[in-house]
PDB file with SEQRES, HELIX, SHEET and CRYST1 records, atoms N, CA, C and O in Angstrom:
SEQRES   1 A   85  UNK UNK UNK UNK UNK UNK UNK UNK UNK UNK UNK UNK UNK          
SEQRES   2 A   85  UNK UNK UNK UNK UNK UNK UNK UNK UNK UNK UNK UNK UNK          
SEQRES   3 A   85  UNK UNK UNK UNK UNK UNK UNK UNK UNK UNK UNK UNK UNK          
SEQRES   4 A   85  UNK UNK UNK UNK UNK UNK UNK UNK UNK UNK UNK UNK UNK          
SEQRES   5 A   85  UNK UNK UNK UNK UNK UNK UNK UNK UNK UNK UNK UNK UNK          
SEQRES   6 A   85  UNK UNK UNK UNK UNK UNK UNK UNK UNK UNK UNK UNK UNK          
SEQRES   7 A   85  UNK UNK UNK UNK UNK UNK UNK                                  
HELIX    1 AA1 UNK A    2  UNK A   13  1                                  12    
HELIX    2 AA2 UNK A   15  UNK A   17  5                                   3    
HELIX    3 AA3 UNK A   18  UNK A   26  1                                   9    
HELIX    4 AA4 UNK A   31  UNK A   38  1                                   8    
SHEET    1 AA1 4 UNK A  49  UNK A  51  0                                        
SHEET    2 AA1 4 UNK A  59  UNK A  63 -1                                        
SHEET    3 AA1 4 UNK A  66  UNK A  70 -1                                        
SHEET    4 AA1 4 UNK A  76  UNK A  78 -1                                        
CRYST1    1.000    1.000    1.000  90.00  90.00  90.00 P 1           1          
ATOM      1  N   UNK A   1      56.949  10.741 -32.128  1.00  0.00           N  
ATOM      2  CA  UNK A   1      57.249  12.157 -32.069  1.00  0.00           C  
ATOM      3  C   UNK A   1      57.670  12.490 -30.647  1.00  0.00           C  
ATOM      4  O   UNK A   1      58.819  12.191 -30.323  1.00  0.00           O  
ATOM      5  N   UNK A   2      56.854  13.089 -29.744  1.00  0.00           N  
ATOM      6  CA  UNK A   2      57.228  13.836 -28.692  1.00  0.00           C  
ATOM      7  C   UNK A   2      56.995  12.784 -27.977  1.00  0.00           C  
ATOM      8  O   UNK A   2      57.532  12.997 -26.890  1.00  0.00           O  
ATOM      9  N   UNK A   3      56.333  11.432 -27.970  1.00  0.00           N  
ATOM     10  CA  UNK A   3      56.427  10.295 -27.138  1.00  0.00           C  
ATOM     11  C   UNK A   3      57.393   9.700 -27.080  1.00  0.00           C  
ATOM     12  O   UNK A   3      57.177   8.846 -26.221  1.00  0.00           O  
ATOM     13  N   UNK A   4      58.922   9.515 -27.657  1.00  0.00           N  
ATOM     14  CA  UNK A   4      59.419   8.661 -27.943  1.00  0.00           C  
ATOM     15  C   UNK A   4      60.313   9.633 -27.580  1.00  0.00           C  
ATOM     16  O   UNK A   4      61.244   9.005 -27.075  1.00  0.00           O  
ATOM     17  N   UNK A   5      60.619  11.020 -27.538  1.00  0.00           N  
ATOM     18  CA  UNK A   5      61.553  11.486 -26.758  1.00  0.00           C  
ATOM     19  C   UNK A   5      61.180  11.190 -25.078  1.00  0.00           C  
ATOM     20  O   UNK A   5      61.937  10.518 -24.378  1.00  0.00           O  
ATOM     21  N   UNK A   6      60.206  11.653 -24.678  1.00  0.00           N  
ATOM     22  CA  UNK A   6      59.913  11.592 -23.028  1.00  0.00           C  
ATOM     23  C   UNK A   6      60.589   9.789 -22.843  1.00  0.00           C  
ATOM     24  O   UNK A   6      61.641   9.622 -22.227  1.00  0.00           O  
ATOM     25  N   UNK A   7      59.986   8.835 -23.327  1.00  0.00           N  
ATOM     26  CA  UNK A   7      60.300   7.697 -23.076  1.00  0.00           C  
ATOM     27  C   UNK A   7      61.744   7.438 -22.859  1.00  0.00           C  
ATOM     28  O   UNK A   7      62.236   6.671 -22.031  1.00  0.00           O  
ATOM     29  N   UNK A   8      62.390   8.239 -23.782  1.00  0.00           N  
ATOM     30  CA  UNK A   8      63.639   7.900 -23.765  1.00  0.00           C  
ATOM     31  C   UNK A   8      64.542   8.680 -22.909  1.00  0.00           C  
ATOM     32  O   UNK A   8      65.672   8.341 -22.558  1.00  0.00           O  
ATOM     33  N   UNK A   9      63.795   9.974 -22.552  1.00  0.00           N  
ATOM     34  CA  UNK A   9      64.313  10.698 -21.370  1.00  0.00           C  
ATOM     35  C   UNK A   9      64.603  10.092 -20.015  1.00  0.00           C  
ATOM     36  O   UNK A   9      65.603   9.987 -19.305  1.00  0.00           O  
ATOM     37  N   UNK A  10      62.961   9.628 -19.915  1.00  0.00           N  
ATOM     38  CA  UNK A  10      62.485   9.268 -18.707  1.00  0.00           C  
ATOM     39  C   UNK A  10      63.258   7.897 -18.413  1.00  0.00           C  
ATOM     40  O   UNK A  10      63.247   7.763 -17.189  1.00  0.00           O  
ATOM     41  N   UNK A  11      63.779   7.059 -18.880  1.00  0.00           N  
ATOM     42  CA  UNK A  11      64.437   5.929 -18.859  1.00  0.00           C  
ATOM     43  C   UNK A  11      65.916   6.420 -18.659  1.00  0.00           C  
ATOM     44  O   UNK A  11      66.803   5.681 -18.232  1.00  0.00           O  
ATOM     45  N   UNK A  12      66.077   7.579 -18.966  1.00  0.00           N  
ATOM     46  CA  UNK A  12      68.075   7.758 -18.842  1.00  0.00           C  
ATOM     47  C   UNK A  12      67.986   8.112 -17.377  1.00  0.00           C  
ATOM     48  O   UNK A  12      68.710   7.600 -16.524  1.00  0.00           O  
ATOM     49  N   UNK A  13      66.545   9.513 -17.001  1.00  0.00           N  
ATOM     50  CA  UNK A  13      66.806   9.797 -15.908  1.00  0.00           C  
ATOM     51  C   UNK A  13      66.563   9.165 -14.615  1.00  0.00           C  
ATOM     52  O   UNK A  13      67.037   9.589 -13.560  1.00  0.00           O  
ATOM     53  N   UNK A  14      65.599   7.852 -14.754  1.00  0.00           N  
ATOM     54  CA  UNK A  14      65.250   7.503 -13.504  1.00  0.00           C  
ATOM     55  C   UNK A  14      63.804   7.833 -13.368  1.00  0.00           C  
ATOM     56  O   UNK A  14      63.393   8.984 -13.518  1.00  0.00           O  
ATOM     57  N   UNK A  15      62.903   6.655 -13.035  1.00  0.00           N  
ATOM     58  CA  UNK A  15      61.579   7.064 -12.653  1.00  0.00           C  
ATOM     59  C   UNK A  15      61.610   8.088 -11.904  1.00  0.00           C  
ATOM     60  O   UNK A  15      61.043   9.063 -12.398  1.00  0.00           O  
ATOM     61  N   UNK A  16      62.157   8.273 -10.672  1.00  0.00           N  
ATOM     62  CA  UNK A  16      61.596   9.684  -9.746  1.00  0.00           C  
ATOM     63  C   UNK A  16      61.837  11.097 -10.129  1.00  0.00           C  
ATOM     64  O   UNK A  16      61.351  11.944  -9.379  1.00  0.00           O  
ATOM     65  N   UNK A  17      62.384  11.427 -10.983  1.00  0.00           N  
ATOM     66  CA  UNK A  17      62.682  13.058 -11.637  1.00  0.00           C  
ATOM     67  C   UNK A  17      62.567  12.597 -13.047  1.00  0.00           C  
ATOM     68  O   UNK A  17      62.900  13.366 -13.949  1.00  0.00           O  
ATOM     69  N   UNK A  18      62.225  11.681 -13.247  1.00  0.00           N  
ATOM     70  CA  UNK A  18      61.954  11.927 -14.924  1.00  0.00           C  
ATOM     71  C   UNK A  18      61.268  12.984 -15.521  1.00  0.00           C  
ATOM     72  O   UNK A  18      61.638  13.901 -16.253  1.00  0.00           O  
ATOM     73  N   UNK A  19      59.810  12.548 -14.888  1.00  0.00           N  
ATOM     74  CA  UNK A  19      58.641  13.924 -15.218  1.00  0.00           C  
ATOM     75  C   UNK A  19      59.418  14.782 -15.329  1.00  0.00           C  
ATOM     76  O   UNK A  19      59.811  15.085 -16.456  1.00  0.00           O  
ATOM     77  N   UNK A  20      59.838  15.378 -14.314  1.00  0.00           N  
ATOM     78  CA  UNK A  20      60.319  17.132 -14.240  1.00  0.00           C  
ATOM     79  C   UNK A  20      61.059  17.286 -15.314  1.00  0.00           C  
ATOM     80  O   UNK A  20      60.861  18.104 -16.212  1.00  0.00           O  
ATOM     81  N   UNK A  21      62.332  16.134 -15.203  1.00  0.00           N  
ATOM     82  CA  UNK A  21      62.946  16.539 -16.342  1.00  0.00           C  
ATOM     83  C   UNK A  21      62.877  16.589 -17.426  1.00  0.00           C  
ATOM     84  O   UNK A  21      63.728  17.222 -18.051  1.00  0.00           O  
ATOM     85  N   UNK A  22      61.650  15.828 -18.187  1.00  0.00           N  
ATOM     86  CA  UNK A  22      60.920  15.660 -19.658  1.00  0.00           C  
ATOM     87  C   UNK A  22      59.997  17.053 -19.705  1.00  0.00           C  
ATOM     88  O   UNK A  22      59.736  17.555 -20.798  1.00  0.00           O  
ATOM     89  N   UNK A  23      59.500  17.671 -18.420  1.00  0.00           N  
ATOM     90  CA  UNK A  23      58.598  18.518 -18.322  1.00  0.00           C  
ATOM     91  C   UNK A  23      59.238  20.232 -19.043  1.00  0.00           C  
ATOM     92  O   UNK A  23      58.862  20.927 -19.986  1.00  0.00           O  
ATOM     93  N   UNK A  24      60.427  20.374 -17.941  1.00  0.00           N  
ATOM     94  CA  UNK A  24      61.431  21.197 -18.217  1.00  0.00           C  
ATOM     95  C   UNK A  24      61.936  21.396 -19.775  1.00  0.00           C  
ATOM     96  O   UNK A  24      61.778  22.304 -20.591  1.00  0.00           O  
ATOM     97  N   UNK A  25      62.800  19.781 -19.818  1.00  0.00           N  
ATOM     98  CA  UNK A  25      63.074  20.229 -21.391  1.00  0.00           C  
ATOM     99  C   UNK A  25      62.301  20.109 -22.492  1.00  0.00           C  
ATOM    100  O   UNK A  25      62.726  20.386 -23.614  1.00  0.00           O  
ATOM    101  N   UNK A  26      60.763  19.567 -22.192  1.00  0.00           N  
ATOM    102  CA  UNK A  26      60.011  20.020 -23.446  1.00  0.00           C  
ATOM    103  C   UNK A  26      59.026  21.045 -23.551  1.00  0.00           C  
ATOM    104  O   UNK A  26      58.200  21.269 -24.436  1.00  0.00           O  
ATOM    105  N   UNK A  27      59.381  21.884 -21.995  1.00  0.00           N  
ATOM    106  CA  UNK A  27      58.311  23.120 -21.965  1.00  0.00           C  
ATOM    107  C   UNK A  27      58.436  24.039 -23.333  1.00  0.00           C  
ATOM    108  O   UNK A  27      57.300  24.431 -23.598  1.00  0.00           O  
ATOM    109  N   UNK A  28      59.075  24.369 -23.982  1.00  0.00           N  
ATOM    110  CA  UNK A  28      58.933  24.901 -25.282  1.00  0.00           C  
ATOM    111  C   UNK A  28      58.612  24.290 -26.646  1.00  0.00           C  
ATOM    112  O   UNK A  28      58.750  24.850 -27.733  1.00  0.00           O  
ATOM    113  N   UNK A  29      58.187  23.127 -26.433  1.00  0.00           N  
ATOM    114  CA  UNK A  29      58.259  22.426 -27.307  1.00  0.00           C  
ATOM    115  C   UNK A  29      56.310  22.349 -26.978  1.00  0.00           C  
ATOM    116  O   UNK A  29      55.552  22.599 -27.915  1.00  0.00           O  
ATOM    117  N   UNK A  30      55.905  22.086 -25.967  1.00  0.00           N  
ATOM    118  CA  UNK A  30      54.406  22.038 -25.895  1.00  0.00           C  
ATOM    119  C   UNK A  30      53.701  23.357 -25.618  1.00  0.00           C  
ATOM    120  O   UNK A  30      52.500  23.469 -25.368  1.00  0.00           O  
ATOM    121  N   UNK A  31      54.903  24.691 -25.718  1.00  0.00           N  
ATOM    122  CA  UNK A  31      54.078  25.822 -26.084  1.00  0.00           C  
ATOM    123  C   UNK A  31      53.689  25.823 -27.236  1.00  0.00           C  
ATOM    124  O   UNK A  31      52.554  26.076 -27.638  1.00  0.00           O  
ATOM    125  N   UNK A  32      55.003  25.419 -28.084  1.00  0.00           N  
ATOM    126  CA  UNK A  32      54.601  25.781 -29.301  1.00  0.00           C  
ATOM    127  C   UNK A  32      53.509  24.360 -30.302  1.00  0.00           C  
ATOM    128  O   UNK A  32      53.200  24.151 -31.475  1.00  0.00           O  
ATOM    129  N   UNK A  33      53.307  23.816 -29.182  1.00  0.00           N  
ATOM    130  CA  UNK A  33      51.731  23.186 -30.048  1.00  0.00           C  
ATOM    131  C   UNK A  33      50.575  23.908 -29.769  1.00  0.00           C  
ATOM    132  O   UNK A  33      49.853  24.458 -30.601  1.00  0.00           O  
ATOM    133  N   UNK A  34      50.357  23.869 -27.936  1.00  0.00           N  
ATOM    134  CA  UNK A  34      49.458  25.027 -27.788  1.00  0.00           C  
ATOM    135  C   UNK A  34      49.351  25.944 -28.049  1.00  0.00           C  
ATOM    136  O   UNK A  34      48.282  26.350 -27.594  1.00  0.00           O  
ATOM    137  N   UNK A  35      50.143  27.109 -28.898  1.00  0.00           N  
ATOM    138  CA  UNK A  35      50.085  28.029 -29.487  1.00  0.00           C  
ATOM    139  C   UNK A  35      49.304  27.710 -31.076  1.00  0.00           C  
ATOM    140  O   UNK A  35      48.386  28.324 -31.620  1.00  0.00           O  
ATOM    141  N   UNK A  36      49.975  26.669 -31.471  1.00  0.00           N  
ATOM    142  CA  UNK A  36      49.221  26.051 -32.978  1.00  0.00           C  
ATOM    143  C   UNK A  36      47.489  26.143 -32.171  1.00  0.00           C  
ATOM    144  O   UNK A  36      46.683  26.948 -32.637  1.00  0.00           O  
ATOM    145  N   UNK A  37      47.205  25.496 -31.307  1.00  0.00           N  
ATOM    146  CA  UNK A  37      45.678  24.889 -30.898  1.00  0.00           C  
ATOM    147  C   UNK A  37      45.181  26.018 -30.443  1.00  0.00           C  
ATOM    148  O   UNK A  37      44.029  26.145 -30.858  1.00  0.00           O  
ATOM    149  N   UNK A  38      45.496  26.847 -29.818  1.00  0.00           N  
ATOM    150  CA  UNK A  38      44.783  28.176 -29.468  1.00  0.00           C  
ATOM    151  C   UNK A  38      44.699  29.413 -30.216  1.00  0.00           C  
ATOM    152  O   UNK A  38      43.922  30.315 -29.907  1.00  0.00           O  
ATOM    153  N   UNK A  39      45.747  29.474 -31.508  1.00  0.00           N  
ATOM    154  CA  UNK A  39      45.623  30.162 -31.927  1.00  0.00           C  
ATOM    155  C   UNK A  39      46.253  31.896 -31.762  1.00  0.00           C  
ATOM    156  O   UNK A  39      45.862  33.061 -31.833  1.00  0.00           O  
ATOM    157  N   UNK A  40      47.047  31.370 -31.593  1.00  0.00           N  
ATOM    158  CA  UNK A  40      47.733  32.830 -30.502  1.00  0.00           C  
ATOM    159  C   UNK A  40      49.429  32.338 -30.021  1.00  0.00           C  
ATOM    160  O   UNK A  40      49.629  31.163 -29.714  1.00  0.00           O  
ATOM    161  N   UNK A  41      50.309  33.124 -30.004  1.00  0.00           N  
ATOM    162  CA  UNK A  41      51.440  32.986 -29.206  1.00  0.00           C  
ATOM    163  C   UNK A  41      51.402  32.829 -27.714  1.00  0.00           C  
ATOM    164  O   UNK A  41      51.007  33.589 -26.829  1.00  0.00           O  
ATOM    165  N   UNK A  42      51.893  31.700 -27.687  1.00  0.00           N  
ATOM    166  CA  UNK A  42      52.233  31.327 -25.948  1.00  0.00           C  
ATOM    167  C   UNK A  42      53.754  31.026 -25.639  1.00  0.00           C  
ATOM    168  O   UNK A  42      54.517  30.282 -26.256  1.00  0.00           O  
ATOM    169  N   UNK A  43      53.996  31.813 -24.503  1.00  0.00           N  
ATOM    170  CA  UNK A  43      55.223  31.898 -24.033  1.00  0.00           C  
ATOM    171  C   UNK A  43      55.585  30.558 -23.078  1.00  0.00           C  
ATOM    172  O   UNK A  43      54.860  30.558 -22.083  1.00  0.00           O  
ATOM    173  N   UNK A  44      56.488  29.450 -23.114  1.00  0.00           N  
ATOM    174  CA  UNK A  44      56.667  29.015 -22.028  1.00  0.00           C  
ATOM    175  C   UNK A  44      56.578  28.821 -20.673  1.00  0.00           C  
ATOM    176  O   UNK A  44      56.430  27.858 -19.920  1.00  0.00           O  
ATOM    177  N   UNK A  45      56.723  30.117 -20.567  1.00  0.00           N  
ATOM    178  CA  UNK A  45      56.789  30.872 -19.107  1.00  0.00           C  
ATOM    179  C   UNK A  45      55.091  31.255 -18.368  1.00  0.00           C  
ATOM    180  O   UNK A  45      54.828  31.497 -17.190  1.00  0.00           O  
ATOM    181  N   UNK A  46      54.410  31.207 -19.243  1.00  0.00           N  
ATOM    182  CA  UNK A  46      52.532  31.089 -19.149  1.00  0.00           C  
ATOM    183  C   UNK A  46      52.119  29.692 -18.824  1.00  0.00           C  
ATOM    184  O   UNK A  46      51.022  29.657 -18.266  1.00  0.00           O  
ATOM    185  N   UNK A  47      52.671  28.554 -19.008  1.00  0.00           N  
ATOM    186  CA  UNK A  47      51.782  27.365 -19.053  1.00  0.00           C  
ATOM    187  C   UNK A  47      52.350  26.312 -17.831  1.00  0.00           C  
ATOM    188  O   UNK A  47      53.565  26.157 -17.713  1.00  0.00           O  
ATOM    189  N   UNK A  48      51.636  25.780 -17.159  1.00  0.00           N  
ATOM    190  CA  UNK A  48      51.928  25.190 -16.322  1.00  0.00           C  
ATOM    191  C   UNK A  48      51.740  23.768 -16.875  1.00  0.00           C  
ATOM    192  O   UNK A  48      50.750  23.393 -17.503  1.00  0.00           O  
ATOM    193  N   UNK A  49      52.854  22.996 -16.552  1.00  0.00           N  
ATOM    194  CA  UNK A  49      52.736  21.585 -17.130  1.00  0.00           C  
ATOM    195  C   UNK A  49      52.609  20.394 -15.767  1.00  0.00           C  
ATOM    196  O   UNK A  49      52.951  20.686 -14.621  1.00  0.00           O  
ATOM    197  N   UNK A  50      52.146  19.258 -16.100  1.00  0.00           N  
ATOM    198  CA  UNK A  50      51.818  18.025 -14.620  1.00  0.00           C  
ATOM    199  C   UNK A  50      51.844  16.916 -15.651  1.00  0.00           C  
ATOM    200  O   UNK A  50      51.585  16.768 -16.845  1.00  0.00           O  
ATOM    201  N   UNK A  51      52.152  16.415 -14.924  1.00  0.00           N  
ATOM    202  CA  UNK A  51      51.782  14.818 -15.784  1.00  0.00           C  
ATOM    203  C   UNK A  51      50.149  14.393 -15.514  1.00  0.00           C  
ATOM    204  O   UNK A  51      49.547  14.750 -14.502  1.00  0.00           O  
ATOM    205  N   UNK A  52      49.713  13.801 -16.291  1.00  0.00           N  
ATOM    206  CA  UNK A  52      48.608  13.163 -16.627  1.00  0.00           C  
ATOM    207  C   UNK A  52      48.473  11.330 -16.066  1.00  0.00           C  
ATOM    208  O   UNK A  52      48.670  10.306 -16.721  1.00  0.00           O  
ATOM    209  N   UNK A  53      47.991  11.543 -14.364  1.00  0.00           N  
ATOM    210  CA  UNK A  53      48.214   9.976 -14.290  1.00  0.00           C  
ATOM    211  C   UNK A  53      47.630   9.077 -14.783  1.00  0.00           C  
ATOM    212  O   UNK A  53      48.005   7.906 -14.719  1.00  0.00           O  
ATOM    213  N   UNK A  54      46.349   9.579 -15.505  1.00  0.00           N  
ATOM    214  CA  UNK A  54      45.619   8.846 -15.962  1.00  0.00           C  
ATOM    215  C   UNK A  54      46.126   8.155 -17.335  1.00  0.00           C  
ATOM    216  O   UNK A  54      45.464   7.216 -17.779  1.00  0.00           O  
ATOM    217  N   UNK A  55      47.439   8.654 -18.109  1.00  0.00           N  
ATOM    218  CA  UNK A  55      47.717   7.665 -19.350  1.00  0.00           C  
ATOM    219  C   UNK A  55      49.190   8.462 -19.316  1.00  0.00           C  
ATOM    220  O   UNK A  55      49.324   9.655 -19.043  1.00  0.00           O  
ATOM    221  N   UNK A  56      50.084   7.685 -19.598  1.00  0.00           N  
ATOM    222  CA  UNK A  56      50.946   7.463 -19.283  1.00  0.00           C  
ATOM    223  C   UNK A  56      51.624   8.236 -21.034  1.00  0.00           C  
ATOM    224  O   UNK A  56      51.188   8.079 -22.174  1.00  0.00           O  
ATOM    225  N   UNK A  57      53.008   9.186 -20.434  1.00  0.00           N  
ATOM    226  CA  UNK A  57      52.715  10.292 -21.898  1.00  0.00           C  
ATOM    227  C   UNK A  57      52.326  11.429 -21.917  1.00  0.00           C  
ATOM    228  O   UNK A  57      53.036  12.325 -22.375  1.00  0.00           O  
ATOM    229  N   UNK A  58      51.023  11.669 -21.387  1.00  0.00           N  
ATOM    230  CA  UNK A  58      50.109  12.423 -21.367  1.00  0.00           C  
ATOM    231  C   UNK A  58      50.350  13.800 -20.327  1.00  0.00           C  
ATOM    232  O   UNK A  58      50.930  13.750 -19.242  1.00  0.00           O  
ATOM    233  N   UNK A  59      50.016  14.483 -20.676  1.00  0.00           N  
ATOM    234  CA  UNK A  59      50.191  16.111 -19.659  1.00  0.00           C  
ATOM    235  C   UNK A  59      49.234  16.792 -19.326  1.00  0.00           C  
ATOM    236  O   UNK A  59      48.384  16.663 -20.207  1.00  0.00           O  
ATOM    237  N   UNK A  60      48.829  17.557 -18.424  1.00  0.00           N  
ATOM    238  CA  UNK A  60      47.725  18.812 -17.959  1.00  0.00           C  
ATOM    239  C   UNK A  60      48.790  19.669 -18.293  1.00  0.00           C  
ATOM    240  O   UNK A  60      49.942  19.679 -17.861  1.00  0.00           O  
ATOM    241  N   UNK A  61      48.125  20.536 -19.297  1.00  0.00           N  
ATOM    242  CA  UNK A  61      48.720  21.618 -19.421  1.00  0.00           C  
ATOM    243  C   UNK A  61      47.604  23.157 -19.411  1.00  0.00           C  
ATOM    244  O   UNK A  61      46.725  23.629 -20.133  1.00  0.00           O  
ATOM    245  N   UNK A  62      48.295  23.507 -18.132  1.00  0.00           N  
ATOM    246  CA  UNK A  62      47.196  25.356 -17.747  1.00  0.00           C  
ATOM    247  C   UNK A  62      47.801  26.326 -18.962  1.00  0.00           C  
ATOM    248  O   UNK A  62      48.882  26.466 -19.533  1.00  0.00           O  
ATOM    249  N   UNK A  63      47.146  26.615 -18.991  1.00  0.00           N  
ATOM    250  CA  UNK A  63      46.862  28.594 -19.367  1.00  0.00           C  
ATOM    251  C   UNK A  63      46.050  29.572 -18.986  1.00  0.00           C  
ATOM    252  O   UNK A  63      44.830  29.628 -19.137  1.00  0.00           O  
ATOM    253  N   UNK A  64      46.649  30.219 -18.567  1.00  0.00           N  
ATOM    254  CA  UNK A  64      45.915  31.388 -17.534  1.00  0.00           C  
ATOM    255  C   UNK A  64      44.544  30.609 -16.843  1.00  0.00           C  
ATOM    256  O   UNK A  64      44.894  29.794 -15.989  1.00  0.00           O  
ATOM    257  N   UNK A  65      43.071  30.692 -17.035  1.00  0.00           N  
ATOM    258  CA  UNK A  65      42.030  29.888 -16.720  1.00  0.00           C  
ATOM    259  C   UNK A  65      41.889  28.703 -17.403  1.00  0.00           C  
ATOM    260  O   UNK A  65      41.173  27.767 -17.049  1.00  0.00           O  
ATOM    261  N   UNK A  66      42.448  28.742 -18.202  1.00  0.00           N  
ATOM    262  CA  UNK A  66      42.305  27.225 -19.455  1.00  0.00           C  
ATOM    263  C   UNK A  66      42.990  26.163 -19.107  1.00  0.00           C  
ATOM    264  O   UNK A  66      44.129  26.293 -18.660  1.00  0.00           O  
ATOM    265  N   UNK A  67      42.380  24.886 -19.263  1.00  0.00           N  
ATOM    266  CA  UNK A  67      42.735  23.534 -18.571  1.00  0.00           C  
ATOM    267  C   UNK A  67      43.057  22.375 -19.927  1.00  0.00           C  
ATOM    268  O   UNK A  67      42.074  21.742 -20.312  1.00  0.00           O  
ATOM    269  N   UNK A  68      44.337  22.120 -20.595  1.00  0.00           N  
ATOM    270  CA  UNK A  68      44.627  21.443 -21.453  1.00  0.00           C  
ATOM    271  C   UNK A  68      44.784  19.998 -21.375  1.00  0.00           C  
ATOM    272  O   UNK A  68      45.195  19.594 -20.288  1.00  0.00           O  
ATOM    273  N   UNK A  69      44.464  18.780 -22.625  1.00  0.00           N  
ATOM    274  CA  UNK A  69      45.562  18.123 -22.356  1.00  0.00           C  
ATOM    275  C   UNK A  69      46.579  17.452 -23.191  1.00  0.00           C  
ATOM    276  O   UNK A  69      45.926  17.475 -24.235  1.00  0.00           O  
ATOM    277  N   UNK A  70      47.319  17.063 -23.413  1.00  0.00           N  
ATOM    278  CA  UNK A  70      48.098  16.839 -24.467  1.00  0.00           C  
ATOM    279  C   UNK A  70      48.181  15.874 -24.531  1.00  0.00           C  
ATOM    280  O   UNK A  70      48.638  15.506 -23.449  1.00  0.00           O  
ATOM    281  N   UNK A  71      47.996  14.855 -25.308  1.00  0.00           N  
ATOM    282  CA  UNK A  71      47.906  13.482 -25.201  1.00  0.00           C  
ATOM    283  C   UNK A  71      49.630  12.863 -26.071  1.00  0.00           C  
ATOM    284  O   UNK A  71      50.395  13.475 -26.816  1.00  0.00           O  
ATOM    285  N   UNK A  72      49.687  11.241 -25.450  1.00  0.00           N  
ATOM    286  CA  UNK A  72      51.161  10.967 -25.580  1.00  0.00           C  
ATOM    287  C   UNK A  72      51.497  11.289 -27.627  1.00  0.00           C  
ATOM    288  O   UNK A  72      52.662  11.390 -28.012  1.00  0.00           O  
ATOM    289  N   UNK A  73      50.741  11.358 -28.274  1.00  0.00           N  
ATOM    290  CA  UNK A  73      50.682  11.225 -29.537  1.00  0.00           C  
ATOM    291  C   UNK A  73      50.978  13.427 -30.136  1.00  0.00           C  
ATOM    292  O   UNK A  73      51.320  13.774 -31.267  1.00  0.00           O  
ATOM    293  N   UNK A  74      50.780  14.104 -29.307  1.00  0.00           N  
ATOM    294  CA  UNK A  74      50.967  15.455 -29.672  1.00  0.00           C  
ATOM    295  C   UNK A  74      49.964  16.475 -29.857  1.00  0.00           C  
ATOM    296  O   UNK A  74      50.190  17.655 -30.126  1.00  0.00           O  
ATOM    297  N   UNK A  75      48.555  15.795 -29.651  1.00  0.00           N  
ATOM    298  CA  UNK A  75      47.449  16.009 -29.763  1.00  0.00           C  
ATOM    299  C   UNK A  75      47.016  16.934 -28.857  1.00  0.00           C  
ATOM    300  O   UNK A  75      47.174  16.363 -27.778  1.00  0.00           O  
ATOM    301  N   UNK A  76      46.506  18.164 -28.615  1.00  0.00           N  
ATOM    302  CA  UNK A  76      45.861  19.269 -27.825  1.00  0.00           C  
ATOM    303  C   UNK A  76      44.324  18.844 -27.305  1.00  0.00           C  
ATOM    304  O   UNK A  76      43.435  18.449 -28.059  1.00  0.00           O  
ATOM    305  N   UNK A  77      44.252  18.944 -26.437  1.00  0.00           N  
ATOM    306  CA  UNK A  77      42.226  18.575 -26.805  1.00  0.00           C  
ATOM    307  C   UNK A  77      42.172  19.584 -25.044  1.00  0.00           C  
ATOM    308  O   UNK A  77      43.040  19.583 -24.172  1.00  0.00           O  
ATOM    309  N   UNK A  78      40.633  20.438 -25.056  1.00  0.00           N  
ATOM    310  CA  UNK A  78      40.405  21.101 -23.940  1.00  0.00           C  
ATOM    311  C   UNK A  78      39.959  20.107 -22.695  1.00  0.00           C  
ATOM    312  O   UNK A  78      38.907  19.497 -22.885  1.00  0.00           O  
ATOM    313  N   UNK A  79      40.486  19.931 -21.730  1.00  0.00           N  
ATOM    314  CA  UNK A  79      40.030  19.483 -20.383  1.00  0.00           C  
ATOM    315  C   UNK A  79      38.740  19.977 -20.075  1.00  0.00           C  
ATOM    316  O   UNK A  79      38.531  21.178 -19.899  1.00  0.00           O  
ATOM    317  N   UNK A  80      37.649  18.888 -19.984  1.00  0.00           N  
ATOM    318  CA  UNK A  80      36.548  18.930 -19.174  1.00  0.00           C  
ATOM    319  C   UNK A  80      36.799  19.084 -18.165  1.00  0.00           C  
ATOM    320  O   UNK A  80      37.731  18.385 -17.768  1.00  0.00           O  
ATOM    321  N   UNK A  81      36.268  19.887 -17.315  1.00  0.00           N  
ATOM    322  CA  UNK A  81      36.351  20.160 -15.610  1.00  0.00           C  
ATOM    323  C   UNK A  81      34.856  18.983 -15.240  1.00  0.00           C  
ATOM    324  O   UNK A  81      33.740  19.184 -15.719  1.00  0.00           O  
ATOM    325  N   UNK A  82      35.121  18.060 -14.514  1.00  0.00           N  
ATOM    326  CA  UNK A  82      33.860  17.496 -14.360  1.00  0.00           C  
ATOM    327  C   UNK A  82      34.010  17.974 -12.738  1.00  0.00           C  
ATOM    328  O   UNK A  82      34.997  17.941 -12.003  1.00  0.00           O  
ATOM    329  N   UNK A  83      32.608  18.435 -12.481  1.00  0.00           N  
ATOM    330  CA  UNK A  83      32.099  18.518 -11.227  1.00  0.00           C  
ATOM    331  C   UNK A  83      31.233  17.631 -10.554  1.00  0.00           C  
ATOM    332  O   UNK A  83      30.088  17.300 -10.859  1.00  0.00           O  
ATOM    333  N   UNK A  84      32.144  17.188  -9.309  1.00  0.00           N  
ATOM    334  CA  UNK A  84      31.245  15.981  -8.462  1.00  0.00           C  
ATOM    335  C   UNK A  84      30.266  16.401  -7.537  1.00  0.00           C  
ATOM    336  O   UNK A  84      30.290  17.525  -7.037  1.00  0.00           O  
ATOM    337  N   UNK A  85      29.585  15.731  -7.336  1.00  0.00           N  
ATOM    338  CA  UNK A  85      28.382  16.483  -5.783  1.00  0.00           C  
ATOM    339  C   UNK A  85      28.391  15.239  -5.158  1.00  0.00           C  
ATOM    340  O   UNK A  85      27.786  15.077  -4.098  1.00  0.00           O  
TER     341      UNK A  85                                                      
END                                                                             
């Protein structure tokens, strides 16, 4: 699904702007899952997207205080904030 586009993005554009550019053109495309997972309309223009270095695919995606993540498969799940001391 949405893995197999980024892959194939990210390979036309070049490791160093890939992200952005997979980020950019699928920012409407991962509102409208987070909108499915939250339950509510979300605008593009609300969610802040990052890549996820920890798995490769994968995104942090914000909303307003809310910490997402989207895993390479399309999957929504809420970000634990773990706090270190």
């Amino acid at each position: 699904m949405l893995q197999a586009k980024f892959r194939e993005m990210a390979e036309m554009a070049g490791k160093e702007n890939a992200m952005n550019i997979v980020i950019a053109a699928e920012k409407t495309s991962i509102a409208t899952l987070l909108s499915e997972f939250v339950k509510r309309h979300v605008n593009p223009d609300e969610i802040k997207v990052s890549e996820n270095p920890d798995e490769t695919g994968s995104f942090f995606v914000g909303l307003q205080c809310d910490r997402f993540v989207l895993s390479p498969s399309g999957v929504f799940a809420a970000d634990k904030l773990q706090i270190r001391g």
